[in-house]
Structures are given as structure tokens and as C-alpha cells.
C-alpha positions as CSV (number, residue, x, y, z in Angstrom):
1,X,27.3,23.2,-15.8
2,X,28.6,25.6,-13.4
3,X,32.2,25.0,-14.5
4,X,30.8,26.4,-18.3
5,X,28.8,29.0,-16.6
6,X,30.7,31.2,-14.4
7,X,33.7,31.8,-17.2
8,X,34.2,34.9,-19.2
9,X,32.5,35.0,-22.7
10,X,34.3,33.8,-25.3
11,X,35.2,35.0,-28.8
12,X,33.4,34.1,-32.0
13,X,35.2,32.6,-34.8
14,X,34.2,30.6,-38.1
15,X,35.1,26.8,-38.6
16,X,37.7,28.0,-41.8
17,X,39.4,30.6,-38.9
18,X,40.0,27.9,-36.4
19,X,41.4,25.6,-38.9
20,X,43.4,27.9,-40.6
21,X,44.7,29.2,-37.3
22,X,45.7,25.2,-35.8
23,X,46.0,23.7,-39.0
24,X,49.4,21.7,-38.2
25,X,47.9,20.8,-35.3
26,X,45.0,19.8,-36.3
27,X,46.2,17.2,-39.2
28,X,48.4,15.5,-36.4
29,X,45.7,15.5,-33.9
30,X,43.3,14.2,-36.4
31,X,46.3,11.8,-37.8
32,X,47.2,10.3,-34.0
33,X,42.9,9.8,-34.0
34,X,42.9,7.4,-36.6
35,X,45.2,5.1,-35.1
36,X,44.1,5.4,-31.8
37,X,40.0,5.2,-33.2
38,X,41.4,1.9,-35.2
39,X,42.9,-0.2,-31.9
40,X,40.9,1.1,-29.4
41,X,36.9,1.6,-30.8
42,X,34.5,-1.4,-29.7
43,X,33.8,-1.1,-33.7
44,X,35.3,1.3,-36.3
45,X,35.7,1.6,-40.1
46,X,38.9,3.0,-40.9
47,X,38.8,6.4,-42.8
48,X,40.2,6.0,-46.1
49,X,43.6,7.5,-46.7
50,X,42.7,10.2,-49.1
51,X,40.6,11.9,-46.9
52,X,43.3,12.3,-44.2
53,X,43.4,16.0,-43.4
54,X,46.9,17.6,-44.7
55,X,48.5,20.8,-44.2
56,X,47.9,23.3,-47.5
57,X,46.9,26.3,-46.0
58,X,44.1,26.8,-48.9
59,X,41.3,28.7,-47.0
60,X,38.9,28.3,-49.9
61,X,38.5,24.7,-49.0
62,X,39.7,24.1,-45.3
63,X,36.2,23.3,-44.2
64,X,35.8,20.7,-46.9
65,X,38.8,19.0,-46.1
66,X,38.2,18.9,-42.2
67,X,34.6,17.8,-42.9
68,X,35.3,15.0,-45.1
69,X,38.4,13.8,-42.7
70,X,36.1,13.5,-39.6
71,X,33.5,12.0,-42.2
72,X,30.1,14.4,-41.2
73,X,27.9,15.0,-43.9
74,X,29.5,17.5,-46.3
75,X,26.3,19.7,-46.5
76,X,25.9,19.9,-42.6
77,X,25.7,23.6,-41.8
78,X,28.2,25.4,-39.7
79,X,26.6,28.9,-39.4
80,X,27.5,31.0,-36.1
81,X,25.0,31.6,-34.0
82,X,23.1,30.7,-30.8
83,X,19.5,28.8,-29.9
84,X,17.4,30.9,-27.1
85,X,15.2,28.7,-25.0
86,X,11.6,28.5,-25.2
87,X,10.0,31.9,-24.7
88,X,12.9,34.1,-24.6
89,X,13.7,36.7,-26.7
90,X,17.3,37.1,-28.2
91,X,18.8,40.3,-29.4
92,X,20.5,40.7,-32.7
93,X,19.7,39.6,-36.0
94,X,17.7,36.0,-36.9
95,X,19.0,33.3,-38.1
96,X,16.8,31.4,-40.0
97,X,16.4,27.4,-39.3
98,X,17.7,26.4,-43.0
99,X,20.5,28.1,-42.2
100,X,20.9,25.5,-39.7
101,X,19.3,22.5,-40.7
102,X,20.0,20.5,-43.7
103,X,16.6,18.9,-43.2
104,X,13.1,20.1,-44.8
105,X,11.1,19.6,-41.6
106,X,12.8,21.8,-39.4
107,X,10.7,21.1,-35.9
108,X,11.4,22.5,-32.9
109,X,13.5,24.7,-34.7
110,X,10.7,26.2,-36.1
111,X,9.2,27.2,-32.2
112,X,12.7,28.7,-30.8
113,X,14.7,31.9,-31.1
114,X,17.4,31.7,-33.4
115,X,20.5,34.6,-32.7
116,X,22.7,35.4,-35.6
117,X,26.6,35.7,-34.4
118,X,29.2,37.4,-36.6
119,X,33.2,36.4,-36.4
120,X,34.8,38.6,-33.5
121,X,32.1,38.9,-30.9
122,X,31.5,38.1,-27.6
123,X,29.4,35.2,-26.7
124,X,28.0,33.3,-23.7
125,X,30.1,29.8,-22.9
126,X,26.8,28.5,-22.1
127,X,24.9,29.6,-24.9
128,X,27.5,28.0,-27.4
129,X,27.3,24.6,-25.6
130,X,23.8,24.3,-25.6
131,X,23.1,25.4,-28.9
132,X,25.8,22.9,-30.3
133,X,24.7,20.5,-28.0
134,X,21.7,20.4,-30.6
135,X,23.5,20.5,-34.0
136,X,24.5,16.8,-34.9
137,X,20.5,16.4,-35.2
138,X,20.6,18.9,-37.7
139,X,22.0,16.7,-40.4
140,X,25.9,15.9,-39.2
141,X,25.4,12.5,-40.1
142,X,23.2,12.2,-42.9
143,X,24.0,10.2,-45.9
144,X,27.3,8.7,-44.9
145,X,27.0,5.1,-46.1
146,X,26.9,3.6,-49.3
147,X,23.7,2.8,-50.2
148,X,22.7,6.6,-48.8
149,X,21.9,8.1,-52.6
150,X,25.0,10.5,-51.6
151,X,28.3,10.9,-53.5
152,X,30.0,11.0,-49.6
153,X,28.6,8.2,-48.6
154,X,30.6,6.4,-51.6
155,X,33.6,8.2,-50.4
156,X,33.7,7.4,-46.5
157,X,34.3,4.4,-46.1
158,X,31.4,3.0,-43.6
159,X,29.7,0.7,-46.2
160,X,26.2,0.0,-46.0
161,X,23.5,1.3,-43.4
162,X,23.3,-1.1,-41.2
163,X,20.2,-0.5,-39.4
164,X,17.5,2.4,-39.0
165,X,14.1,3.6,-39.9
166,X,14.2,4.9,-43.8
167,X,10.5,5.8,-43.8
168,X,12.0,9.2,-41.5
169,X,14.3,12.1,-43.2
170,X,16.9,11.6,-39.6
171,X,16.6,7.5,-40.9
172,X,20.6,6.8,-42.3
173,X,21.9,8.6,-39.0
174,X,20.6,6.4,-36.6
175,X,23.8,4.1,-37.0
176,X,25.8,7.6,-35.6
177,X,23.3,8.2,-32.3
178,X,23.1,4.8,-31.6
179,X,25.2,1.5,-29.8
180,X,24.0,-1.6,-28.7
181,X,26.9,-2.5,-27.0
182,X,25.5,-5.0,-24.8
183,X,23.4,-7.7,-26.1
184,X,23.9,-11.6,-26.0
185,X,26.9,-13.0,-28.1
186,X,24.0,-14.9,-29.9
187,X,22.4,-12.6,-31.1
188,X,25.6,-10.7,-32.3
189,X,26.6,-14.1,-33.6
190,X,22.8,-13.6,-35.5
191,X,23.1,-9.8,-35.9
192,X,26.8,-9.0,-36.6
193,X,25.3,-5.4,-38.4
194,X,24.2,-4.8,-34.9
195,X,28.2,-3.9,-34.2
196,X,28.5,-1.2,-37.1
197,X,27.9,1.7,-34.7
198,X,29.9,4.9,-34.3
199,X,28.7,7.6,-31.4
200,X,31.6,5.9,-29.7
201,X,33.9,7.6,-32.2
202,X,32.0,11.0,-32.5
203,X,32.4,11.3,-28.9
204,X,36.1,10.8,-28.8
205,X,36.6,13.1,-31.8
206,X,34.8,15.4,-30.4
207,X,36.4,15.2,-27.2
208,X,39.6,15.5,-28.6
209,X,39.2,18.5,-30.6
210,X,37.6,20.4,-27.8
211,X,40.6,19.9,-25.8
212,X,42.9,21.0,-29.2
213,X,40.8,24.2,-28.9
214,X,41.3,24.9,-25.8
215,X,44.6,23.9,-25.1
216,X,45.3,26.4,-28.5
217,X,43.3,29.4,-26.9
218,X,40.4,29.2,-29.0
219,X,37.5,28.3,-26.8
220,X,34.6,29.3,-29.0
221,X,35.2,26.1,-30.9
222,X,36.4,24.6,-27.5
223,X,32.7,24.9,-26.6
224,X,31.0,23.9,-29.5
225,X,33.0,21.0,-29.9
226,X,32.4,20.1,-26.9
227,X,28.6,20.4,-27.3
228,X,28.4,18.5,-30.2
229,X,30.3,15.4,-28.3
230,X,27.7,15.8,-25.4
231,X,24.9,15.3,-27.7
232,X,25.9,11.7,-28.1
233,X,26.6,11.3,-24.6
234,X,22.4,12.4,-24.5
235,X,21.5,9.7,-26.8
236,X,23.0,7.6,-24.8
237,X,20.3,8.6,-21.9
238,X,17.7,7.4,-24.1
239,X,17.3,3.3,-24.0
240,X,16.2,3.6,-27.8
241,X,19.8,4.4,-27.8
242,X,21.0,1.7,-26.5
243,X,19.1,-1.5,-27.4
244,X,17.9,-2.7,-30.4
245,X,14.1,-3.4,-29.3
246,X,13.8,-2.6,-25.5
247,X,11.3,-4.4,-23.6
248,X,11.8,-7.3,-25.9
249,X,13.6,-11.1,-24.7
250,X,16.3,-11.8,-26.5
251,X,14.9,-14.9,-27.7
252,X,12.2,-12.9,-29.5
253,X,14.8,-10.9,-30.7
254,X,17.1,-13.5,-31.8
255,X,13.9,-14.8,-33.6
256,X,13.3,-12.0,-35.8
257,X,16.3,-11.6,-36.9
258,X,16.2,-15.1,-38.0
259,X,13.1,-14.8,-39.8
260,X,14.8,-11.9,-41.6
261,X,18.3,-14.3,-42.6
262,X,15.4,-16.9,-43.5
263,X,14.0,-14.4,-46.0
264,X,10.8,-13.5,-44.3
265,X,11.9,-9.4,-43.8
266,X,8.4,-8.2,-42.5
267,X,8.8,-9.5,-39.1
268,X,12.2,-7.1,-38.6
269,X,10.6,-4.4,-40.3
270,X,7.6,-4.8,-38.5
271,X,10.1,-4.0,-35.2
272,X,11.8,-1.4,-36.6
273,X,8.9,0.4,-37.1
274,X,7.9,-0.2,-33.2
275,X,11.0,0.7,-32.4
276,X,10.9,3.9,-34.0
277,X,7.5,5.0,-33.0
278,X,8.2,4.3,-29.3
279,X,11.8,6.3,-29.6
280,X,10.2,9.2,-31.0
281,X,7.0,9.1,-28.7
282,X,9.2,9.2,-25.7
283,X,11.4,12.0,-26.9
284,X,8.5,14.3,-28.1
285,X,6.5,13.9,-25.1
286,X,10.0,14.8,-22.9
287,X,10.1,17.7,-25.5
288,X,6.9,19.1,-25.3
289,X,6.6,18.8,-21.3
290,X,9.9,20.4,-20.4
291,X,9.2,23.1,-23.0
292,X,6.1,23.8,-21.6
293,X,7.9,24.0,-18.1
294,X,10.6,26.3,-19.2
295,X,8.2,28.9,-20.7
296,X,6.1,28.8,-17.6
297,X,9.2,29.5,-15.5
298,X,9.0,26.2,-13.3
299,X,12.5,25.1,-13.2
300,X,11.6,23.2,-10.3
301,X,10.1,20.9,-12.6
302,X,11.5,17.0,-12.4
303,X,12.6,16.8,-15.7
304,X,14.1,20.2,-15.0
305,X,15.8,20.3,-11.8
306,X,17.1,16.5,-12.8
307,X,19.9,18.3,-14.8
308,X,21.3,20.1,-12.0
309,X,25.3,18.3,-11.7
310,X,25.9,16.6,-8.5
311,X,28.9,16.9,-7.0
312,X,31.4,16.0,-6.8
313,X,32.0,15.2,-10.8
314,X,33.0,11.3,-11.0
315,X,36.5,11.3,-13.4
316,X,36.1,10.5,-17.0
317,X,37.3,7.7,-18.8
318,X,37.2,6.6,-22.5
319,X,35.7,3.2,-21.7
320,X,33.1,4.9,-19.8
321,X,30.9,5.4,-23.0
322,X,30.2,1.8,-23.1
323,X,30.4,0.3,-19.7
324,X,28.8,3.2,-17.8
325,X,27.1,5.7,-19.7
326,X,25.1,3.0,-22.3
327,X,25.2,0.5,-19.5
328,X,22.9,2.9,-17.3
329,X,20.7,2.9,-19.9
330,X,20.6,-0.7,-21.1
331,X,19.2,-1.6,-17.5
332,X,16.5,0.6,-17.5
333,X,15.5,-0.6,-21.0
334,X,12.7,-3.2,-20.1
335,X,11.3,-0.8,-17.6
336,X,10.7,2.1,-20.1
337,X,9.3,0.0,-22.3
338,X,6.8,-1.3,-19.9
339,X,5.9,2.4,-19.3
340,X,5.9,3.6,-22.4
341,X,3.3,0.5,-23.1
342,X,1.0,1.9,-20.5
343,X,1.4,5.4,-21.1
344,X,0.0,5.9,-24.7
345,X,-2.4,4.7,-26.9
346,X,-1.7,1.4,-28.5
347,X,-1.4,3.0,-32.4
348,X,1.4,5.4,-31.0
349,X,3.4,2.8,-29.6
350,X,2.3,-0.7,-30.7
351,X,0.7,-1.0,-33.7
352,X,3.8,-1.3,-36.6
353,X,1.1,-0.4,-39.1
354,X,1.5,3.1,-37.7
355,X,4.2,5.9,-38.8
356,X,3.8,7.9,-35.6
357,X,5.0,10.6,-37.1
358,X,2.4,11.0,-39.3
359,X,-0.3,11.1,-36.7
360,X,0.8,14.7,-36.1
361,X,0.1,13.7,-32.1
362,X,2.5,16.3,-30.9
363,X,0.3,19.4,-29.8
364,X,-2.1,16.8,-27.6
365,X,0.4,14.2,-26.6
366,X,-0.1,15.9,-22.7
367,X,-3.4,15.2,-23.1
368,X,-3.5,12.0,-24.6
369,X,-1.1,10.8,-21.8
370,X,-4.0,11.8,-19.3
371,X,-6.4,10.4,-20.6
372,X,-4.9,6.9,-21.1
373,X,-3.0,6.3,-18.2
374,X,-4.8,8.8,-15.8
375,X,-2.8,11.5,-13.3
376,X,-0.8,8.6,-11.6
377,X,0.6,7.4,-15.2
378,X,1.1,10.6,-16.4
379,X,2.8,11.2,-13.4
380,X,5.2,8.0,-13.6
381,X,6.2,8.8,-17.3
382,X,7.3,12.0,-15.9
383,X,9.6,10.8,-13.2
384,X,10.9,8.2,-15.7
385,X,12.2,10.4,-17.8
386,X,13.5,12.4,-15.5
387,X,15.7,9.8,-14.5
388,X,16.9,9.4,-17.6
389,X,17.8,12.7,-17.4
390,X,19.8,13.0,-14.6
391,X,21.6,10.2,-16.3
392,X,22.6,12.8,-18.4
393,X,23.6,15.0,-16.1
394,X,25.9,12.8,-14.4
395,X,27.8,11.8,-17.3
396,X,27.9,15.0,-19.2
397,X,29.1,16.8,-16.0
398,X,32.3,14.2,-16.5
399,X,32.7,14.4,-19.9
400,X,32.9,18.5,-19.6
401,X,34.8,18.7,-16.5
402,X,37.7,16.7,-18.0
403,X,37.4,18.6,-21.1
404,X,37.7,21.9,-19.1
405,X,41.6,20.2,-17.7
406,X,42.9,21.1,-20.9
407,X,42.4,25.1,-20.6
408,X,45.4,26.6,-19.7
């Protein structure tokens, strides 16, 4: 992101002191949102009225009021501070993982420097992006539906989850990170829950805000906001993102489903489970290999160098989310699947008996890789997810660049 990394630093400021700062502005941005959200969103729940963000001026509970307008996950933490890469050392005081995560397993947080900010200070643009581009894993959208056990999710106004793994702590935000946008009218028809998805709407909210900030002079929160939408714009790289069961017909879909309607569950929970083993297989082993390659300084690594923007930056629009960006993705679905398939052992990635996640596969997965599909396969899964990557790049490059036209 050249166009982040060759401005100035920027200045640190707390959630309650950009609110408090654009608060007018913000309750009519936020306002103009929800009737934008509710005519122009492939699927959208409205917001109910009494959590429309209004003017007060009441800094003891501006954050609570924001948070529960843009419906994230009241506990979410909001801490300043900023996420080193793997094997670099940040100066200042730590900030500890729980201070960022609302979850108990705090992975990869646990494995990277954590740099504690304080209101006023000077910052890298980059550094804030990045870091933010992390934080809606952290627990944004956690609990938000009815049937989450949460006193928000009775509040919000999504109903019940409509899909996701609940055997996995991240399980009730799955609706959030994912959007099957482009499945047969059948199976819709079959599958109507398949609709209730929302990273369309945390990317325009997002979007929007980030330009607020910057067009007010407060590019701190210009940044992070911005981060934060680009983190579903990532998900959307990922063809577990984008499709309920890649590599499967949609007759076989269409099927389980209507086992499911029939009263015979197992069958969809049976590819749920697959699902979500082969989703999380793919991303820890992208995980684990680019790590490795950062710490070893090789950033001419595929996966690495397949981030570097292209130019020139294609122009942004709104309907890009769903007709480019999870479109991309969509039609390389079948093919990931297929490699994933031949990449990894058949209990990681096709036996729905399995929680992979409890296999704690993670510090051999490089290995396992070699030794079931050999250098070449190894080798393929690489290069596959390296396209996926610049995928990323592409899109995200738009997404900031048309951001960045609302700087003055």
C-alpha cells in the first residue's frame, strides 16, 4: 500500500475522543447509513430504532452508544496500540493479547509483538492499518444473534444464527465474514438462511466512517477504520468465504439441505464440520508458511511478494463486493477444494468425525504437507494460495485508494 506508506504519521486518539470530537456528524452519517444499508444491501436486517446513535455529548457512554448503533459485539476491545510482525521487536510498553481479544484462545496473538499506544502520539499509517486489519477476528462480531446466550444479541435485531460451526469459540461470527452471494436460485429457494449475511454491510460501514475520519482530520481512526473494512474484503479472498461447501455440486448440496428440512440434521452437520476443518486448514497452513517467511526475511516469497499492489488501482465501486471481489473467489472454489483434498491427510480435511482443531496439527502442518503430497504438492498449495492472495491485493488496493479521495 504505497499510498498508506509514504504519508506522515498520524496522531493517536481513543474511540470516545473521535466521537466526541464528530459526534453530529457522526449520528447523521450513521443515520444516512441505515437507509442507504436498507435499499441497497443484497441482504440486511434493519437496526432497531432505539439503537440509533443520537447526539448527547455524554462521554461516559459515547463508545456504548456507537458500538451498539453499528451493532459489534459490545465487549469487543478497542485498546490503542499496534501488532509488530513476526520476529520484530517493538519499542514501548506491551500490550497484552486480553487486552485485545475477547476470546480465551488467543493464537497467533500469543506469537506476535504487541506495542502499547497512549492518546497523543505519533504512529505509523501502516502500522495502524495492519494491526486493525486483524481486529474484527478478535471478537467484533461475537454474539450478535438471538439465540447467541448474549443480552446484545437480543437487542440487535439480526435474529437467529443462521449458519456456522458452534463446536469453535469464532462459531456465531461466521454469518459477519462470510456471503454466499452466488449460488443456484434452488438452492436459495432450499436454503433461504443462506441469504442472512452481513460483511457486505461491515464493509460499507466501514468504508464510510473511514472517509468521515478523514474528511474530519482525524486520520488515526481514518486508518483503522479502514483496516477493519479491509479485513472483510480478505475473507472474501478465501473461497470458505464465499461458498457454502466448495468443491461440492450443487445437487449434493441441494440434497443435504433437504435431508436437514426432512429432519435427518446429521448429514448438514456432517458438512459443516468439513467445511470448517478445510477453512481452517487452509488458513493456518497460509499462516504458518508466510510467518515462517517473514521471520526468515524472504519477502520474495510467493505468498509474500503476491501482495505487492499492481498498478494502476482499478476504481471502486459498492457493487464490487459481490460481483468482483466474492465472484473471484467463487470461481476458484472447486479448484481449492480439489487441492486442499490432495494436500493433507484425509482426518484434517475429510473425515467430519474430526474437530481439526483439536488435533493441535499447527506446529507440523509444513511437514505433514510434505509428506502427503510430496515437494510438487507442497509446492502447488503454495502457489494456490498465493493467488488468492493477490486477490487480495487487488481489491484492497481499490478499496484504500478510494478511501484515501476523501483526505483533504
Amino acid at each position: 500500500m504505497p499510498q498508506v506508506a509514504s504519508v506522515a504519521p498520524v496522531k493517536v486518539e481513543s474511540l470516545a475522543e473521535f466521537l466526541l470530537a464528530n459526534e453530529t456528524a457522526v449520528a447523521q452519517l450513521l443515520a444516512e447509513d441505515e437507509v442507504w444499508m436498507a435499499q441497497n444491501l443484497w441482504h440486511y436486517s434493519p437496526r432497531p430504532d432505539n439503537l440509533a446513535f443520537t447526539v448527547t455529548g455524554n462521554s461516559q457512554d459515547v463508545v456504548e452508544r456507537f458500538v451498539k448503533a453499528i451493532r459489534v459485539n459490545p465487549n469487543a476491545k478497542f485498546a490503542l496500540y499496534i501488532q509488530g510482525m513476526p520476529g520484530t521487536d517493538l519499542i514501548g510498553a506491551p500490550r497484552l493479547p486480553e487486552d485485545i481479544s475477547v476470546f480465551q484462545d488467543h493464537g497467533h496473538l500469543n506469537h506476535l509483538p504487541l506495542q502499547a499506544l497512549t492518546s497523543g502520539e505519533l504512529v505509523s499509517a501502516v502500522d495502524v492499518v495492519v494491526s486493525a486489519n486483524d481486529e474484527p477476528d478478535h471478537g467484533h462480531d461475537i454474539g450478535l444473534f438471538t439465540d447467541s446466550g448474549t443480552d446484545h444479541g437480543q437487542e440487535y435485531g439480526f435474529g437467529e444464527q443462521p449458519f456456522g460451526n458452534p463446536n469453535l469459540e469464532y462459531g456465531s461470527q461466521a454469518p459477519f465474514h462470510m456471503g454466499f452471494y452466488h449460488e443456484s436460485p434452488v438452492l436459495y429457494a432450499l436454503g433461504g438462511f443462506l441469504k442472512e449475511t452481513y460483511p457486505q454491510m461491515r464493509i460499507h460501514q466501514y468504508k464510510r466512517l473511514a472517509e468521515l475520519a478523514f474528511a474530519k482530520g482525524h486520520d488515526y481512526w481514518g486508518y483503522r477504520f479502514m483496516g477493519w473494512g479491509l479485513h472483510y474484503i480478505g475473507d472474501f479472498s478465501n473461497p470458505y468465504h464465499v461458498t457454502p461447501v466448495p468443491g461440492n455440486s450443487t445437487l449434493s448440496t441441494i440434497w443435504v439441505g433437504l435431508l436437514s428440512t426432512l429432519g435427518f440434521p446429521q448429514a448438514q452437520q456432517d458438512a459443516v464440520q468439513l467445511v470448517s476443518n478445510r477453512h481452517t486448514v487452509l488458513e493456518d497452513f497460509q499462516s504458518v508458511v508466510m510467518t515462517k517467511a517473514y521471520e526468515a526475511n524472504n519477502l520474495q516469497h510467493p505468498m509474500i511478494s503476491a501482495l505487492t499492489v499492481e498498478q494502476p488501482i482499478a476504481p471502486y465501486a459498492e457493487s464490487d463486493v459481490i460481483d468482483k471481489f466474492a465472484r473471484a473467489s467463487m470461481d476458484k472454489a472447486d479448484y481449492v477444494g480439489e487441492i486442499l483434498m490432495a494436500s493433507f491427510p484425509r482426518e484434517y480435511v475429510q473425515d467430519e468425525t474430526v474437530e481439526y482443531s483439536n488435533l493441535d496439527a499447527l506446529e507440523t502442518l509444513e511437514q505433514t504437507v510434505h509428506q502427503h503430497a510430496g515437494e510438487d504438492g507442497f509446492n502447488q498449495l503454495e502457489a494456490t494460495i498465493s493467488g488468492l492472495l493477490s486477490d487480495f491485493s487487488i481489491h484492497g488496493s481499490a478499496y484504500v485508494a478510494d478511501i484515501l479521495r476523501a483526505k483533504p
